[in-house]
N, C-alpha and C positions, 0 to 999 in steps of 0.2 A: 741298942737296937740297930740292926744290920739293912742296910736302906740299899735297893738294889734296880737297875735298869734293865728291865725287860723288854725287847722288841717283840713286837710281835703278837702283843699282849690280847689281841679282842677276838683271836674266835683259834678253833684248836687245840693243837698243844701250847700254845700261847695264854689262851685262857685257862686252861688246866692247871700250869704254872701258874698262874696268878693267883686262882684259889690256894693253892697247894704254898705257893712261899708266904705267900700272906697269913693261911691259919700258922705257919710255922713260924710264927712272928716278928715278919720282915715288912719292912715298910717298902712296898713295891711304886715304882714308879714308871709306869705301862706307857708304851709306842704303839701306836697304829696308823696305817697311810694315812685316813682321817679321821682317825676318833682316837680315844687314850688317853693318858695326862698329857704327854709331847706329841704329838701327831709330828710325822714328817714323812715324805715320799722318797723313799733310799732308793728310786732310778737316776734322783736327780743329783749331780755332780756337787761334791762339799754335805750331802744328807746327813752323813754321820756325825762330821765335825759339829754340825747345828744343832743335830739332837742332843750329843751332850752336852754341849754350853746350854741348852735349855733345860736336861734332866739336871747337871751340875747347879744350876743357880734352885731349880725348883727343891732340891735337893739340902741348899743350904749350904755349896761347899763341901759334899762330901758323900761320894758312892763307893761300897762296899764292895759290890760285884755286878758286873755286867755279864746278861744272858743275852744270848746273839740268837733268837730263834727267828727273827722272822725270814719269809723265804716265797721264792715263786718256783710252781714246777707247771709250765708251759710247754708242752713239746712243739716242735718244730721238725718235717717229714724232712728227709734225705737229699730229694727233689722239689723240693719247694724253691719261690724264687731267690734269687740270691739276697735281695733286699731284705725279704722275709727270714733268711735264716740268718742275717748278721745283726738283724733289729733282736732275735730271740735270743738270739746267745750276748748280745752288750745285755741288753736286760736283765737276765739270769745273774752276768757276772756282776754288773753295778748291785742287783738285792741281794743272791745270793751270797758273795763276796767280797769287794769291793766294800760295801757298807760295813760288815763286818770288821774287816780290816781296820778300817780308819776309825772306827767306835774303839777297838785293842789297843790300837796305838794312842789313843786317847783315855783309855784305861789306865794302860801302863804308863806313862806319864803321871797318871795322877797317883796311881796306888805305890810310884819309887816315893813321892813328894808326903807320903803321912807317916802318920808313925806306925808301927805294926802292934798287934795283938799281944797278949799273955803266950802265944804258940807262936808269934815271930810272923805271921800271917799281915801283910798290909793290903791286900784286896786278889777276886779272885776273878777268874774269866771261864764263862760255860758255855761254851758254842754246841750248839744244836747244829751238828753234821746229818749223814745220812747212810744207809747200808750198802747206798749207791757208790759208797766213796771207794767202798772196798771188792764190790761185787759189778760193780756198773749198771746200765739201768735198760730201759728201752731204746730201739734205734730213734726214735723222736726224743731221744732226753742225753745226749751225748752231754750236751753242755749242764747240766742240772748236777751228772755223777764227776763233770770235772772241775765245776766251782766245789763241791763238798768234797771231793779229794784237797783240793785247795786248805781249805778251810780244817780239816785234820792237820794239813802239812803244817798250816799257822800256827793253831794249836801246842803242837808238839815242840815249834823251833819258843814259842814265848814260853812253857815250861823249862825247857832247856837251859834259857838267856835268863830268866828272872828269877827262878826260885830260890836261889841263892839271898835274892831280895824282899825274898818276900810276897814275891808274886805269883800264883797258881793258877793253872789253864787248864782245865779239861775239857772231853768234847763227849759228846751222849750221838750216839749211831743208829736211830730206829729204820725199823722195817717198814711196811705196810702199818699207818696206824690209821685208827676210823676216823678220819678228820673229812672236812668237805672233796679236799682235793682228791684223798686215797681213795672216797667212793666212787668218784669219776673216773679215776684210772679205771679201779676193780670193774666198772659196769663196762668200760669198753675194751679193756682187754680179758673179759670172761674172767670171772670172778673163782669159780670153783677150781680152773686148773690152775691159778696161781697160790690158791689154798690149799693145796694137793702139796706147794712149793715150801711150806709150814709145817715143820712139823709139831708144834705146838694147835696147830688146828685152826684157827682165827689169829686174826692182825691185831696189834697191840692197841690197845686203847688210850686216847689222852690222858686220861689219869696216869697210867704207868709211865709213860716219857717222863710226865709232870712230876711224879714221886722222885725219879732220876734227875731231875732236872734239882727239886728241891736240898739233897742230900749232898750233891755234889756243892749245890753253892752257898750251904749252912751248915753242915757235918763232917763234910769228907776230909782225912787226916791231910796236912800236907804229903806225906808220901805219895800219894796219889797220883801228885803231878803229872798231867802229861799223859793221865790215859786216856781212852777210848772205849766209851762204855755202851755195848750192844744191847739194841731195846729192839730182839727182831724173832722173838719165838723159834730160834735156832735157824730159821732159814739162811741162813750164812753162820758160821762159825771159823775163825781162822785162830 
C-alpha cells in the first residue's frame, strides 16, 4: 500500500486528489491550514519540517510520495504600499515555495534511507506548479508566476540529482482550473475574454489536475522524471 502526503488536501485540486489517490488505493494522508490529518500553516517559518515529522510518525515511518499542492494566489497592485507588496510576495514565497522546498528536502532524505521497489523506485515527489511558471501571470501576481517557476526549477534539479537513486520528481502545470480562487480571478478580470484565451473552450476542472496528479504519483514509468506536465486546454503550449 502506497501511503502518501498531500498538502493542501480540503478544498480544490487538493481535494480532488484526495478522492482520486485514495479510490486508486493509496493511503492518503492530508494537510490543510486548519483542518486535514496534519494541519499546519506553511507561512510559518520551520511549517514544512513539522509537517512531516507529524505526516512521518502518523504515517508509521514511512511515506511513499509527497504531493506539494497547496498554494496561495493573492495579488498584490504595482503601486501598492511598499509594506503591502513585501508582506505579499514573503507570503506567496514562504506557501507557495519555501514550504515546498523544505517538505523535498525532507522527502529526499527519507526516500535515499529505504529500500526501493521491484522497478528500483524508493519514493516520488509531485509538485503542483502552474501555467504561470512558463507563460507569467497578471501584473498583481508577479510573485505567484515566480515562486512556480521556482518550483519547476526544483523539480527538475531533484529529478536530475536523484534518480539515479531512486528518486522521482515530477511537476503537473494547470491553467485556469474551476476551483474557488480561479472563479475570483475569472469574475474580475472578465471571464469570457480569457476564455477566448482557451482553446479547449473552458478551464480545466479539479478532477483532471487530480487524475494528473494521481498517475503521476502511482503509475508514471520512472523515465518520466523531471517532467512537466500541462493541465491547461492548450492555452500555453511550448
Amino acid at each position: 500500500m502506497t501511503t502518501i502526503l498531500l498538502t493542501g488536501s480540503t478544498r480544490g485540486i487538493g481535494a480532488a486528489a484526495l478522492t482520486a489517490l485514495t479510490a486508486g488505493g493509496a493511503i492518503v494522508i492530508g494537510h490543510g491550514t486548519t483542518g486535514g490529518d496534519v494541519p499546519a500553516d506553511l507561512v510559518e517559518p520551520g511549517a514544512g519540517d513539522r509537517l512531516w515529522d507529524a505526516a512521518l510518525e502518523r504515517a508509521n515511518g514511512r511515506i511513499d510520495v509527497l504531493v506539494n499542492n497547496a498554494g496561495v494566489f493573492e495579488g498584490v497592485a504595482l503601486d501598492a504600499p511598499d509594506a503591502d507588496w513585501a508582506r505579499t510576495w514573503e507570503r506567496s514565497w514562504r506557501i507557495n515555495l519555501q514550504a515546498s522546498a523544505d517538505l523535498s528536502r525532507r522527502a529526499v532524505q527519507h526516500f535515499r534511507a529505504v529500500e526501493p521497489d521491484a522497478a528500483g523506485v524508493r519514493g516520488r515527489i509531485v509538485n503542483v506548479a502552474s501555467r504561470a511558471a512558463f507563460r507569467g501571470d497578471s501584473p498583481a501576481h508577479w510573485h505567484y508566476a515566480a515562486a512556480k517557476a521556482g518550483m519547476v526549477a526544483m523539480t527538475r534539479t531533484i529529478a536530475r540529482a536523484y534518480a539515479g537513486e531512486g528518486v522521482l520528481a515530477f511537476a503537473v502545470a494547470p491553467g485556469f482550473t474551476m476551483t474557488g480562487m480561479a472563479e475570483d480571478y475569472l469574475a474580475s478580470r472578465g471571464g469570457d475574454k480569457l476564455l477566448a484565451d482557451i482553446p479547449l473552450g473552458r478551464v480545466a476542472t479539479p478532477e483532471e489536475v487530480a487524475e494528473t496528479i494521481r498517475w503521476l504519483a502511482l503509475a508514471a514509468p520512472p523515465s518520466l522524471t523531471g517532467a512537466v506536465l500541462d493541465v491547461n486546454g492548450a492555452s500555453y503550449v511550448r
